[in-house]
Structures are given as structure tokens and as C-alpha cells.
C-alpha positions as CSV (number, residue, x, y, z in Angstrom):
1,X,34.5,65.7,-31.8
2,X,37.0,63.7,-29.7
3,X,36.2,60.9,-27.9
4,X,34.5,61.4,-24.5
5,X,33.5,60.0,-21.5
6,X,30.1,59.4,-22.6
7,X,31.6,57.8,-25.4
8,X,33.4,54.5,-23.4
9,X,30.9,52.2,-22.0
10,X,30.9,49.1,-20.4
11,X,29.1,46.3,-21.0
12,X,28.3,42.7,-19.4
13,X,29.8,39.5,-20.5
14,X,28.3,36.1,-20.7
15,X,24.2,36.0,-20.2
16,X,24.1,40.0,-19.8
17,X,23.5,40.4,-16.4
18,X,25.4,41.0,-13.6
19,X,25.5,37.8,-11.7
20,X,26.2,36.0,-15.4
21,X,29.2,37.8,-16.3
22,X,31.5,35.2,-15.0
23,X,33.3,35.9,-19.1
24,X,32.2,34.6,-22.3
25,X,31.5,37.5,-25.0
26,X,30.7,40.5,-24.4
27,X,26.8,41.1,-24.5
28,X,24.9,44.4,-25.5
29,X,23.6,44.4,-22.1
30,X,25.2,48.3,-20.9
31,X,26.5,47.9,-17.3
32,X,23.9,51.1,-15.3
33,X,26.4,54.2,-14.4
34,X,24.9,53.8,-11.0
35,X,22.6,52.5,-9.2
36,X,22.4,49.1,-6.6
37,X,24.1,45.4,-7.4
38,X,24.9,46.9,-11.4
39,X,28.1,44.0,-10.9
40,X,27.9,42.3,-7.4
41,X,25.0,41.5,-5.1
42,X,24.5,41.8,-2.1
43,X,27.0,40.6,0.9
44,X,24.5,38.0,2.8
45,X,25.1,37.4,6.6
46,X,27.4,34.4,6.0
47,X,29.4,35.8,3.5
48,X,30.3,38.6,5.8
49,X,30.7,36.2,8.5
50,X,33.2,33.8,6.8
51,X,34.3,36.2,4.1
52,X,34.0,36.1,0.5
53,X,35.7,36.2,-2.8
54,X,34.1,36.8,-5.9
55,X,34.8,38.0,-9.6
56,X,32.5,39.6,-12.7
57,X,33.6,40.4,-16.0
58,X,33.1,43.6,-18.1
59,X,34.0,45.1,-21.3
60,X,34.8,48.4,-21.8
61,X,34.3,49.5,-25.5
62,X,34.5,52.9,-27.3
63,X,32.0,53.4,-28.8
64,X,32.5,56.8,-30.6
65,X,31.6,56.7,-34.4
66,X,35.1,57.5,-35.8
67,X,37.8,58.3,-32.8
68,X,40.9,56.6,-31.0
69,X,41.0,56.9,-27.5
70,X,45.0,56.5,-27.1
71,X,47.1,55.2,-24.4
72,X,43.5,53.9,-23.0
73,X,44.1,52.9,-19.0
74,X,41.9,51.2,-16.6
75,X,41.7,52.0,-12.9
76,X,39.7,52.2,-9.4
77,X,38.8,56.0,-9.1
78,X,36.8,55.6,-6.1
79,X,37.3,53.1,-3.3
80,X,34.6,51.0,-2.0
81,X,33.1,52.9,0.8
82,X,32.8,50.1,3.3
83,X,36.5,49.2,5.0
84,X,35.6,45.5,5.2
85,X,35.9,45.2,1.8
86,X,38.1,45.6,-1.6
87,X,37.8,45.7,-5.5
88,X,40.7,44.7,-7.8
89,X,41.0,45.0,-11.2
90,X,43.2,42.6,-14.2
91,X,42.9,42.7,-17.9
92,X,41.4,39.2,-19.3
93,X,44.5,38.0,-21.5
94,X,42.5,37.1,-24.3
95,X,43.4,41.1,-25.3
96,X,41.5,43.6,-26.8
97,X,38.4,42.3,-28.8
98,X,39.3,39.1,-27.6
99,X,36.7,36.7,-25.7
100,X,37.2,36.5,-21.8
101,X,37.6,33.1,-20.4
102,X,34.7,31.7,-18.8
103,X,34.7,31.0,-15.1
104,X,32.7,28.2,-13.4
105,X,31.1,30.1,-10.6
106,X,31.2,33.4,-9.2
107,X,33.9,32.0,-6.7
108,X,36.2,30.7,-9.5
109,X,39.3,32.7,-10.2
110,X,40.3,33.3,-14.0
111,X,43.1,31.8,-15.3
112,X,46.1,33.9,-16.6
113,X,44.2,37.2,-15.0
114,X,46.8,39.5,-12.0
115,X,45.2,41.1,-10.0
116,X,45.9,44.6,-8.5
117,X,44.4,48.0,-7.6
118,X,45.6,50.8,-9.3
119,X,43.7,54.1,-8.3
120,X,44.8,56.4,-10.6
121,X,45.9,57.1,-14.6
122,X,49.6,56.7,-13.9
123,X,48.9,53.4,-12.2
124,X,46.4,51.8,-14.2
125,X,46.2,48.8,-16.3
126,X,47.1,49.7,-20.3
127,X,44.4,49.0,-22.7
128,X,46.6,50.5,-25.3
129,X,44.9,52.8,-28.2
130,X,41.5,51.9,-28.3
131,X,39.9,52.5,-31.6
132,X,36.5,53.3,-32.5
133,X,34.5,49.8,-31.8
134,X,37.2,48.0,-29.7
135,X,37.0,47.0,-26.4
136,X,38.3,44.5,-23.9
137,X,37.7,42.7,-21.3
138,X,38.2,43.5,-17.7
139,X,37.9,42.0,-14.6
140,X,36.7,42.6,-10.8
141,X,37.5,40.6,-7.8
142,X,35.5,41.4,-5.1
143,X,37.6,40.3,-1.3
144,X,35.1,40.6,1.7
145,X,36.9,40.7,5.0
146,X,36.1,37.6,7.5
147,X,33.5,38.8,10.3
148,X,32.4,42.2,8.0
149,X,30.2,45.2,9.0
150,X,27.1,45.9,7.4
151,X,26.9,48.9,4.9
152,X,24.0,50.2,3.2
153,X,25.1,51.5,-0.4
154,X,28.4,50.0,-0.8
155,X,30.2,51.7,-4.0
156,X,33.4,52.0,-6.1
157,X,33.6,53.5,-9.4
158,X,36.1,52.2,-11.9
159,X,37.3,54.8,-14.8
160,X,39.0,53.8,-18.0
161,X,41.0,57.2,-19.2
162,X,43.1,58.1,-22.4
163,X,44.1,60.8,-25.1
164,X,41.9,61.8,-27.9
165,X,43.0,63.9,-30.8
């Protein structure tokens, strides 16, 4: 069977948890499909006051027993819901099954990642062929608007694509 979305997963880097993957290798900790804070936590009053920037790193990985997903691209599929924030995506330049560069803090930008936000297949960041077992790492920057709104349930959904045989 080809590869399928069930089949590319993403994982946490550093201590496996969301507010530890500032980089590091990638852990065996899966990153939840959905649910609340799965990469960032909460906005706090004082972050939304002043504003905020913060980054995570994942790892997406195929993890289908013997197929290639080719021509692999990352990308935002779904905006975050709130319009006093932003997620943008860069590829960790350590490469694929390379080890993501640590960061100091969750305010700390990586070195040698750009930034942008691509929101569709066309657009999005090249992973290249990614063969059964690979991955890479990928990163998130999280900008929070000076003087925010509160939201309840802020999401975005982020969607790695390719061909399979």
C-alpha cells in the first residue's frame, strides 16, 4: 500500500514535550493530532499585552514500513483562528535525518532557519523524497500581536504532502 496520511507523523524534539522542543533530536514522543497546547501554551495576559514570539521544533517522519513519499512538502493548511496571531514555518538546516539546532529558550530564534508561511502544496517548503524512516526537522514561530484578543481554542494545522507510488 502507498504511503498515507496516517503514515507521516510528527514527533517532538528535545525532552519530548511540547514546551521542550526548543531542537535537539527527535524524541519518540508523537506530537497529539489535536487537542489543546500539543506545541504552544497558552498566551498569558502579558504576553498578549506586550506581544510575543516564540518557536518549537518538530519532526516529521514517514513512518510506512517500505514506501517513498516523493517530492515531500511542508505547509500551513489551516490558519490560526485568532487574527492577533500568526504561525510560520522553516526547515532546520541540519537536513533530513539531521539533528535540529538547539535553542536557548522558547524566545530564542534558530540559527540558519527562514521563516515564511506557505499555505498550500505548491508553496510549501521541500522536504524532498522522503523514504521509509526519514524525517526532518521543522520549525514553528509563533508572532502574537502587541495588545491581543483573547481566544478560546486557538488552532492551525500544518500538513506535510507528497507522491507515493
Amino acid at each position: 500500500m502507498p504511503v498515507s496520511d496516517t503514515d507521516i507523523k510528527y514527533y517532538y524534539s528535545g525532552d519530548g514535550t511540547p514546551q521542550g522542543s526548543l531542537g535537539g533530536a527527535i524524541t519518540s514522543n508523537e506530537v497529539p493530532g489535536s487537542g489543546t497546547n500539543v506545541i504552544f501554551d497558552d498566551v498569558d495576559a502579558s504576553e498578549a499585552q506586550a506581544g510575543d514570539v516564540e518557536y518549537r521544533c518538530i519532526y516529521v517522519k514517514n513512518t510506512h514500513a517500505t514506501d517513498t513519499l516523493y517530492s515531500a512538502k511542508v505547509f500551513i493548511a489551516q490558519d490560526t483562528t485568532s487574527a492577533d496571531d500568526e504561525v510560520d514555518i522553516g526547515l532546520d538546516p541540519a537536513g533530513k535525518n539531521g539533528t535540529a539546532t538547539s535553542i536557548a529558550d522558547e524566545g530564542t530564534a534558530p540559527t540558519g532557519v527562514t521563516f515564511s508561511h506557505p499555505t498550500d502544496y505548491d508553496s510549501g517548503l521541500s522536504l524532498g523524497d522522503l523514504g521509509p524512516g526519514e524525517y526532518y526537522a521543522i520549525w514553528i514561530r509563533r508572532t502574537v500581536n502587541a495588545n491581543a484578543a483573547s481566544i478560546a481554542n486557538n488552532s492551525y494545522q500544518i500538513k506535510v504532502q507528497g507522491q507515493t507510488a
